[in-house]
C-alpha positions in Angstrom: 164.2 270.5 -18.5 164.9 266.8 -17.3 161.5 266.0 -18.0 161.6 267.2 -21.6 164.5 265.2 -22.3 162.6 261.8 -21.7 160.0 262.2 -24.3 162.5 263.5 -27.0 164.8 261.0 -26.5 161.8 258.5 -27.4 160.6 260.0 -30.4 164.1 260.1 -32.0 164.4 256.3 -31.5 160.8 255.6 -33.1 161.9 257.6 -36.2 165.3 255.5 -36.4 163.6 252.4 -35.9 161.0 253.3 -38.3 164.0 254.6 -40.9 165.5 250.9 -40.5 162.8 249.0 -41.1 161.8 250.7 -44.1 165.1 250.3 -45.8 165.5 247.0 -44.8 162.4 246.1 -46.6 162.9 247.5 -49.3 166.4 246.3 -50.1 164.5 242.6 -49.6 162.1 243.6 -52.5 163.4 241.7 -55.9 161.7 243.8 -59.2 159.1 241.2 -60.8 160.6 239.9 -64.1 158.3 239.7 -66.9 158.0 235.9 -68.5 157.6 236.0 -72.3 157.0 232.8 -73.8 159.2 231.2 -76.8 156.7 230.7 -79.8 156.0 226.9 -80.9 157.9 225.2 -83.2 155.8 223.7 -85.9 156.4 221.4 -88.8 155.6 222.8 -92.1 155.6 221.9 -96.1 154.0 222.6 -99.5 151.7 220.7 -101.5 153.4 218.5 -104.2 151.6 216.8 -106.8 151.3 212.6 -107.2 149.2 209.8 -108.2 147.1 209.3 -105.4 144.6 206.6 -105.1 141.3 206.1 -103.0 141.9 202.0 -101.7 141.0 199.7 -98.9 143.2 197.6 -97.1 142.5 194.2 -96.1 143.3 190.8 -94.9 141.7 187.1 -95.1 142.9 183.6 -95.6 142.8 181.9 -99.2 140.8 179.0 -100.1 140.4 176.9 -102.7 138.2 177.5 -105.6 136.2 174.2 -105.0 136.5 171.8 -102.9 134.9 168.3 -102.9 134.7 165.7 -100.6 134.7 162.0 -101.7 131.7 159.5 -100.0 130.9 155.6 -101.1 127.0 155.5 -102.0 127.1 151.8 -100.1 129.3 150.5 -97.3 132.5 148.0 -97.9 136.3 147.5 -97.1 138.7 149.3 -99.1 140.7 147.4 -101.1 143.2 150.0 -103.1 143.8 153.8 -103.0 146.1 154.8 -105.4 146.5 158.5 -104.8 147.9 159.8 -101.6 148.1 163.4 -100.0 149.2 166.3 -102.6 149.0 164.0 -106.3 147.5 165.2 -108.9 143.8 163.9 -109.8 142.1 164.3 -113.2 138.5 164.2 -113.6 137.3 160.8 -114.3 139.9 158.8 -112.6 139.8 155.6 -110.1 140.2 157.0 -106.6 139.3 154.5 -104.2 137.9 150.7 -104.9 136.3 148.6 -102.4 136.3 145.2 -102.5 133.6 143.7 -104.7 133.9 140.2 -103.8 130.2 140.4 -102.3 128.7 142.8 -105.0 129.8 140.2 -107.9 128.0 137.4 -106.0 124.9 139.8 -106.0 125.6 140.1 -109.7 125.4 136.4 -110.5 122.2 135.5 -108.2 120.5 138.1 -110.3 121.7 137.1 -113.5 120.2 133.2 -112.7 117.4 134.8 -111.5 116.6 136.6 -114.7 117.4 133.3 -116.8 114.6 131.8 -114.5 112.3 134.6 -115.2 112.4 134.2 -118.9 112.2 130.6 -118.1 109.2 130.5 -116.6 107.9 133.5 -119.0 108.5 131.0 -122.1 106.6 128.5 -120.8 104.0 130.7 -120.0 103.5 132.1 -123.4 103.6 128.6 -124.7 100.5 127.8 -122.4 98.7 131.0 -123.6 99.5 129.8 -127.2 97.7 126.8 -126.4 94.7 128.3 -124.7 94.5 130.9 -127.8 93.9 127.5 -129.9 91.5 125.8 -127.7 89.6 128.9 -128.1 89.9 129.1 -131.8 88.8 125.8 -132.3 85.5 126.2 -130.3 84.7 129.8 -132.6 84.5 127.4 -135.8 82.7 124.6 -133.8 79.9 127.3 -132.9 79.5 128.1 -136.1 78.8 124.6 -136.9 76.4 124.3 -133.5 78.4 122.1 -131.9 79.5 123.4 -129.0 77.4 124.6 -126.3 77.6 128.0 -124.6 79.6 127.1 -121.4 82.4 125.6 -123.3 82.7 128.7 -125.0 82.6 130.8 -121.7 85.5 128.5 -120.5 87.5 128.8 -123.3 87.4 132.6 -123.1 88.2 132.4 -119.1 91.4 130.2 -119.7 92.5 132.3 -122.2 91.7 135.7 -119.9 94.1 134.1 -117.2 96.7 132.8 -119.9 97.1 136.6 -120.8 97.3 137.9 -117.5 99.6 135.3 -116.1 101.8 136.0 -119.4 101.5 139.4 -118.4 103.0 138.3 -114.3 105.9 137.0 -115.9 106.8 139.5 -118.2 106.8 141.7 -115.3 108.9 139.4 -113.6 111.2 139.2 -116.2 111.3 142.9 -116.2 112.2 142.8 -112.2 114.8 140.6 -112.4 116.4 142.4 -115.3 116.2 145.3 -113.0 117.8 143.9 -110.2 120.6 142.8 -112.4 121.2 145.9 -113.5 121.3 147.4 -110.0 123.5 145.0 -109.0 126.1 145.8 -111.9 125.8 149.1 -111.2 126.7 148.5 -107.6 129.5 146.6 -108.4 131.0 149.7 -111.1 130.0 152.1 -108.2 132.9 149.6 -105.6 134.9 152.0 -107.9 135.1 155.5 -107.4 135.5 157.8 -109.6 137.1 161.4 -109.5 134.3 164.1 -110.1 136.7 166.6 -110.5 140.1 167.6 -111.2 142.3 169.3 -108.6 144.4 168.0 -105.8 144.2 165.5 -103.2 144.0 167.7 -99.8 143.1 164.8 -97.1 142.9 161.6 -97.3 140.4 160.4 -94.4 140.7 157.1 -94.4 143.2 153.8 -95.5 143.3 150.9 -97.1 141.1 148.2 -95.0 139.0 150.5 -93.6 135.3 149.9 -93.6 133.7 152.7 -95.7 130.0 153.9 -94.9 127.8 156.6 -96.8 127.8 158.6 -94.2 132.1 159.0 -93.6 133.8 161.6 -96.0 137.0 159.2 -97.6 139.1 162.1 -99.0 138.9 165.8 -100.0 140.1 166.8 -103.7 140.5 170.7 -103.9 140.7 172.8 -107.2 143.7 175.3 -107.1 143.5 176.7 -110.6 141.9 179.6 -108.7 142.1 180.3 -105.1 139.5 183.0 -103.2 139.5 184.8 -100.3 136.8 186.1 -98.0 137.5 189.8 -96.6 135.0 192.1 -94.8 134.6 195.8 -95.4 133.1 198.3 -93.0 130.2 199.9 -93.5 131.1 203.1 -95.4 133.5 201.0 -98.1 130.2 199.4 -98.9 128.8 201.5 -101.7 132.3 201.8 -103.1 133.3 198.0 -103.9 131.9 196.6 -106.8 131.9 193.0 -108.4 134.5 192.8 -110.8 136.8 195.3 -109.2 140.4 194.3 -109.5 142.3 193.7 -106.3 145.9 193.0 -105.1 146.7 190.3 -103.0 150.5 190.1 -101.5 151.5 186.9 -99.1 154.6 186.4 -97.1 155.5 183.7 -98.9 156.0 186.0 -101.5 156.7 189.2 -100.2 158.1 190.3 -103.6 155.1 189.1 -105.8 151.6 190.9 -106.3 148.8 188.3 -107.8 146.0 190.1 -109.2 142.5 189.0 -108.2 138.7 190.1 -109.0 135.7 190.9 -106.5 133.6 188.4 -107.3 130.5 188.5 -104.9 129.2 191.0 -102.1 127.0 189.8 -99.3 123.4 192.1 -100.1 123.4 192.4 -96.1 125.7 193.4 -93.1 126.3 191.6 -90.4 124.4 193.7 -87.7 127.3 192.0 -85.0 130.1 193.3 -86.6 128.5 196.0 -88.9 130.7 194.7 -91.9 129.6 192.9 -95.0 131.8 189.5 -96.5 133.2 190.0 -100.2 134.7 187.2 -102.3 137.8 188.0 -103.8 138.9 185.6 -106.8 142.8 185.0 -107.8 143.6 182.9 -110.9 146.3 180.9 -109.5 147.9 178.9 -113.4 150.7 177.6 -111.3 149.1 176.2 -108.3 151.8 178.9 -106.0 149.3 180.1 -104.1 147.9 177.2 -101.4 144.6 177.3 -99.1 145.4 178.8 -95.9 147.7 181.2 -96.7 147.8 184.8 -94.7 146.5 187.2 -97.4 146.7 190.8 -97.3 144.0 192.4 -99.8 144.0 195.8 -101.4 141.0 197.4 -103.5 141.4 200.9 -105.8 138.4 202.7 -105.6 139.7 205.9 -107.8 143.0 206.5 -109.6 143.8 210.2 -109.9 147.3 211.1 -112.1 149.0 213.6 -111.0 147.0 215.7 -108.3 147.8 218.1 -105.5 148.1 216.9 -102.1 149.1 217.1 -98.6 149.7 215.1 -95.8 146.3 213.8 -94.1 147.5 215.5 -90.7 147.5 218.8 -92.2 143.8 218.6 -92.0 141.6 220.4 -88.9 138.0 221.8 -88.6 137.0 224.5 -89.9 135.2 227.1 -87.3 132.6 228.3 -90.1 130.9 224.8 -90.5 131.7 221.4 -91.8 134.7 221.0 -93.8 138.4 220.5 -93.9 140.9 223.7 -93.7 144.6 224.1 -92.6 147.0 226.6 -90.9 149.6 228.4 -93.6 152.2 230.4 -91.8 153.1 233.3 -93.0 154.2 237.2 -92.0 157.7 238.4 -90.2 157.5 237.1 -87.7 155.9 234.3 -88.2 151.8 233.9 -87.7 149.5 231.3 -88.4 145.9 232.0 -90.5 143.3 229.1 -91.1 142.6 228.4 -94.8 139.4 226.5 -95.5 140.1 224.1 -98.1 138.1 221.5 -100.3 139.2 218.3 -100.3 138.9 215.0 -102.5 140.2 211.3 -101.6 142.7 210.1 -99.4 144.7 207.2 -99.4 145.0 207.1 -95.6 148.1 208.9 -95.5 147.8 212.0 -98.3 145.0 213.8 -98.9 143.7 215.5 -102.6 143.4 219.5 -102.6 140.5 220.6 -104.8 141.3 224.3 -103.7 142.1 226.5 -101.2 146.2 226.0 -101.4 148.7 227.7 -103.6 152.5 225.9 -104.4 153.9 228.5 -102.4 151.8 228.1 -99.2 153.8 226.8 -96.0 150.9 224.7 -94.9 151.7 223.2 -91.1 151.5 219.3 -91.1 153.3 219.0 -87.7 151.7 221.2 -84.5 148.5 222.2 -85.8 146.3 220.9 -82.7 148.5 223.1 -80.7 148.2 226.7 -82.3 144.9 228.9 -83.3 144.3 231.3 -85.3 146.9 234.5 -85.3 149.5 232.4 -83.2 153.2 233.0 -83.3 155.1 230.0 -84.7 158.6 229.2 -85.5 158.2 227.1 -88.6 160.6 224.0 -89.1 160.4 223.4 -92.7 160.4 219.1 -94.1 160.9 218.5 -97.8 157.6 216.5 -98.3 159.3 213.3 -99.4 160.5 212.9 -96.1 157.6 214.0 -94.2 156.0 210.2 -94.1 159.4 208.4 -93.6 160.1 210.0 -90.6 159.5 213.0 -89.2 161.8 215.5 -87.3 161.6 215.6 -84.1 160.5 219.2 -83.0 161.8 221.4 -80.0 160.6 220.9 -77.0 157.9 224.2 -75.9 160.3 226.1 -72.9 159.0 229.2 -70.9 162.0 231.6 -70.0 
């Protein structure tokens, strides 16, 4: 009996122990709780209708429309500038004179030299007169038989070189007359003349200077037009044309919008920078606009009245292909479905719908890179006049 006892007593612990354990594990044992995540918020609207326009954006520095810069033909000191930086010039006025002391000396050695020239050219002719007579005179005496041969030979000789040396002078007369005149005109060119109206930019030089051919004096720009040189990309190229209008704002008028023309197109691009220079022309009547202003530069491509459109960020890939579509929520609750769309221009911030979208569509403009096709949303919905002013924040995406 005493040795039944043993084992019994062994295999009634075991089960106890075995009992334990298996509660205590399983009042450890916490029951899984299922994690069902909050849909997305998005940011939804519907298409309106505006006047949208297709335009580039750009900016450049104006210059003037011409711009000339002043040089003596001969060196000399300057004696009197009477324009200084900024004044007014008209076309045809005295802008710088040097001092002509030297060039009227010039003047008067070639005026005594011309009065020597015809000098020498009357005496000359006077000579030839007289060898024109001598020969005369031995014509009738041959006819007579008096005079030989050889006197007649001579005659004709002297009055040969008589001719030729009246001819000398006369081209000496017409040298020195020549010289005179370059000398007079060198003494009118000691005063310089304006080639053009306009303003004067620079002035390069002062009164005593030395002034050579090859130093610029002064710079007279034309400001009843200023221009401007912007560079479009690549794909604008096709689209700008010469005499397209364009506005140009500055900030020294940040209230004002001049109007300007495109007035030439570089035919190539730059294969550095892959863009291509325009010229954009701006009548400037009052002289407000001034080289070296900051210009900012916009050109219209299209003008379309009154179409429907949508914010540009609305706009993802379609899966089917190339193309533009969009995500419209609709259903209870609320599910997204992609709408392939056609679209037309874009003025970088809406975009023309061709088709696709109906007024009543709630078209997601905010949270589309984050949802697919089918996707539970909570929509947020943003009058679209506020949509580019500034957009609500959304709630933050929280798992439970």
């Amino acid at each position: 009996m005493k040795v039944l006892i043993a084992p019994a007593c062994t295999a009634i612990a075991m089960v106890v122990g075995w009992l334990v354990y298996d509660k205590s594990v399983k009042d450890v044992q916490v029951p899984t709780k299922t994690i069902i995540p909050e849909p997305i918020a998005v940011q939804v609207t519907r298409s309106t209708t505006k006047t949208l326009e297709k335009r580039i954006n750009l900016v450049g520095n104006l210059e003037a429309g011409s711009q000339v810069e002043v040089r003596t033909r001969y060196s000399g000191y300057i004696k009197s500038m009477p324009f200084d930086v900024g004044d007014r010039i008209m076309e045809g006025d005295v802008i710088l004179e040097l001092n002509d002391s030297e060039n009227r000396e010039l003047v008067s050695k070639a005026e005594a030299a011309l009065s020597v020239a015809k000098a020498q050219l009357k005496a000359q002719i006077t000579s030839q007169e007289l060898a024109q007579k001598a020969y005369d005179r031995l014509l009738v005496l041959q006819k007579s038989g008096v005079s030989t041969r050889q006197q007649m030979e001579e005659a004709q000789a002297s009055l040969a070189i008589q001719e030729a040396q009246t001819e000398l002078e006369q081209a000496r007369v017409d040298q020195a007359g020549a010289d005179l005149e370059q000398s007079r005109l060198r003494l009118q060119e000691n005063k310089i003349i304006a080639p053009t109206s306009g303003f004067l930019a620079e002035r390069l030089v002062d009164i005593g200077d030395l002034a050579k051919p090859d130093v610029a004096l002064m710079k007279i720009v034309n400001l009843d037009h200023v221009r401007t040189v912007v560079h479009i990309v690549e794909k604008d190229y096709e689209d700008v044309k010469i005499g397209q209008q364009a506005a140009i704002t500055v900030d020294t008028f940040p209230d004002q919008t001049f109007s300007g023309h495109v007035k030439r197109k570089a035919p190539v691009m730059d294969p550095q920078t892959r863009t291509a220079a325009v010229h954009i022309e701006i009548p400037n009547a009052d002289f407000s606009l001034k080289p070296g202003m900051h210009a900012r530069v916009q050109i219209v491509f299209e003008h379309r009245p009154e179409t429907k459109v949508l914010p540009i960020a609305s706009l993802t890939r379609r899966k089917d292909g190339p193309g533009s579509a969009v995500f419209i929520i609709g259903g209870n609750p609320p599910m997204t479905h992609r709408r392939n769309i056609e679209v037309g221009i874009n003025d970088g911030e809406m975009v023309e719908i061709l088709s696709g979208i109906n007024a009543e569509d709630l078209v997601i403009t905010l949270g589309n890179r984050l949802v697919d096709e089918g996707q539970t949303v909570t929509p947020v919905e943003v009058p679209m006049d506020q949509i580019l002013q500034a957009p609500p924040a959304l709630p933050e995406k929280t798992n439970l």
